[in-house]
Phi, psi and omega in degrees: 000135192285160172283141184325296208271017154304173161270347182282332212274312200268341145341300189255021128317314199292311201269317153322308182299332156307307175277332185286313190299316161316334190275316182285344189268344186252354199273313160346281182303315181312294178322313181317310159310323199265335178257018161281139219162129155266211200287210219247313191300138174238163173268314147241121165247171173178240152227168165236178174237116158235177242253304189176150190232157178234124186313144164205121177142213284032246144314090193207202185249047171248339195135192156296157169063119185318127167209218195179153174238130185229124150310112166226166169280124180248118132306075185267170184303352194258017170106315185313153180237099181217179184243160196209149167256133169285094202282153226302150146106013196250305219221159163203184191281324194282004137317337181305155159079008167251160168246127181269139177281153192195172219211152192227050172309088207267357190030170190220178185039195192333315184268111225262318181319121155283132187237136167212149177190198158283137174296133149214272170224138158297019190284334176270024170317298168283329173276015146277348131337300191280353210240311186279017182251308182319287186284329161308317148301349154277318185275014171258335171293322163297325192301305204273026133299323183297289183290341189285266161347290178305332226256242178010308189315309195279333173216104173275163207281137176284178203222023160283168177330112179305110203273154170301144182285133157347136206263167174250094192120198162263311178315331182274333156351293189299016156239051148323125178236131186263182184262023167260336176292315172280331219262290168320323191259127205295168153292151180244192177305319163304269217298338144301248196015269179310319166307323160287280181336278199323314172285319158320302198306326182306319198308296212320307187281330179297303185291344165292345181269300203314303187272022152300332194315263199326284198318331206229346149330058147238203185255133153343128190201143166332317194215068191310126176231117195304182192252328187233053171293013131007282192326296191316308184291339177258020196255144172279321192256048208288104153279129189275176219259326151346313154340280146353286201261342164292311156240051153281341150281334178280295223277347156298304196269334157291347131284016151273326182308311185303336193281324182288300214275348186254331181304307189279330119002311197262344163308288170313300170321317189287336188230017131226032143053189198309315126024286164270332185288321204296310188345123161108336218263139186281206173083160175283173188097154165315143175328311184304312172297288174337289184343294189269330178276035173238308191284330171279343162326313200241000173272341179263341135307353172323309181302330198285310206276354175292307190324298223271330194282330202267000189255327175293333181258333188286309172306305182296334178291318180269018139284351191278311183304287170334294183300323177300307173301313181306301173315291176297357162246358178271315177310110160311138172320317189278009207288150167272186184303324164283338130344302234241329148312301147333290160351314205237352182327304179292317179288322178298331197263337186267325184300281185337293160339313213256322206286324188283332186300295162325307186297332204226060208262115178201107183301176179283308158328306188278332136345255216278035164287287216290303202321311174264016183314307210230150194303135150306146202278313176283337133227131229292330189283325180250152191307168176199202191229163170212016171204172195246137154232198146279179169300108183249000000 
């Protein structure tokens, strides 16, 4: 078996990173396929006959599994009469000699795109939003792993000494820190936190596509009428799910970003001590002195700011409660599960909320407590950290 930094290692790196990305480009294409489609709303329908198909698959760059593009004669409703080419996965030759309900999107807003297909249920209107912002973003993180990678293969990484990582800003420069540094120094209750938001907002734009399916389920129409409008009525919020996952994604990755910055932070504590919590703070005296007349500043507010953080989680618990009840009197006795799931989207996403808020209830005080606990990693003489805050 080759060694990581050999040339057999990096070789078949190259070619894994290579092999994922094709792999992620074609489960692409499948998704793409199988959820294409414009909105719910059509501009026309009407049925087709069709003319002739042209085969693609197994494999091919629609994706996985055989499908087809096919030509027909379209009847639409305003009287016109054409022939229209389909795009793969809408039509197939056991369709010939029947005329298929089919559908006309000239689309608007965001969806810039004319959609034709088979009439068939709208249930993947939106979340095919969600399958090209998702998997587009993965298969450009797999190319430039890919590319990356090959790059590496020609000039493989040398084994000098690990230089500190690039600061956040200017001022930190003066606290280089290496990734041995980030790596030692624990998380505190802030940095969960971010890490928990962060990962909510991804849940938050996902249940927000998801329950669009059961909502949209029906067949295209001018004057498209959901199947469950329940669903609607039982939401505290109707976000539209576009919205959603643009920014539930933007607000994931900048509270991830913050989460590196609270990492680096608790870093920096650790490895120049009461020193760096001092950078800023005004008055005379040792690093140590600032310190502590900074902690009797913020200490007599501990209690005001528990309150308010612990008051803060309690109104998410009663809008989550607020939201259950609006569900439980809107949810049909027959709804199926995915109904009732939906239904319940807003109460389940304010609970989640409400319960990571509660779990990581942590003061400025208690920070930076933690923060002087324990000796600095660079000398014995001075206070130090074992946890992180931001610059406060």
């Amino acid at each position: 078996m080759s060694a990581p930094n050999s040339a057999g290692g990096r070789i078949a790196r190259v070619l894994v990173w290579w092999g994922a990305l094709v792999l992620g480009l074609l489960v692409w294409a499948t998704l793409a396929r199988i959820t294409d489609g414009g909105g719910p709303e059509a501009d026309l329908l009407g049925t087709a006959e069709v003319a002739d198909c042209t085969e693609h698959g197994p494999v091919s760059t629609y994706g996985f599994g055989t499908t087809y593009t096919c030509s027909a004669e379209v009847r639409w409703s305003d009287g016109t009469v054409e022939k229209r080419e389909f795009p793969a996965g809408q039509l197939s030759p056991a369709d010939a000699g029947t005329p298929v309900p089919v559908y006309l999107d000239l689309g608007e807003g965001y969806r810039s795109t004319t959609e034709l297909g088979r009439n068939g249920s709208a249930r993947f209107a939106d979340t095919g939003i969600l399958v090209t912002i998702a998997f587009g973003l993965l298969v450009v993180v797999l190319g430039v792993g890919a590319l990356y990678q090959t790059y590496r293969l020609f000039r493989p990484e040398t084994d000098a000494d690990e230089r500190p990582r690039p600061a956040w800003g200017r001022k930190a420069e003066q606290w280089p820190v290496t990734s041995a540094d980030l790596a030692a120094a624990p998380a505190s209750r802030l940095v969960l936190r971010l890490r928990l938001l962060s990962l909510w907002c991804v849940v938050a734009a996902v249940a927000v596509a998801l329950s669009s399916i059961p909502r949209l389920d029906a067949e295209r129409a001018p004057g498209f009428v959901s199947p469950w409008p329940q669903i609607q009525r039982a939401l505290l919020v109707d976000v539209p799910t576009f919205g959603a996952v643009l920014f539930g994604g933007i607000l994931a990755v900048l509270l991830f970003g913050l989460t590196r910055v609270a990492q680096a932070d608790a870093a920096r504590v650790r490895r120049y001590g009461a020193a760096y919590l001092a950078r800023g703070l005004p008055g005379k005296g040792s690093a140590e002195k600032k310190v502590n007349r900074r902690l009797a500043a913020i200490a007599a507010a501990h209690r005001r700011n528990r309150v308010v953080a612990v008051a803060v989680g309690l109104a998410l618990l009663a809008l989550a409660a607020w939201a259950g009840a609006r569900a439980a009197a809107e949810i049909p006795a027959d709804a199926p599960l995915a109904v009732v799931l939906a239904c319940l989207r807003d109460t389940v996403l304010l609970a989640l909320l409400a319960a990571l808020w509660l779990g990581t209830v942590e003061t400025r005080h208690q920070r930076l407590r933690a923060l002087l606990a324990e000796p600095s990693a660079t000398t014995s003489a001075s206070k130090g950290t074992e946890g992180g805050v931001l610059p406060s």
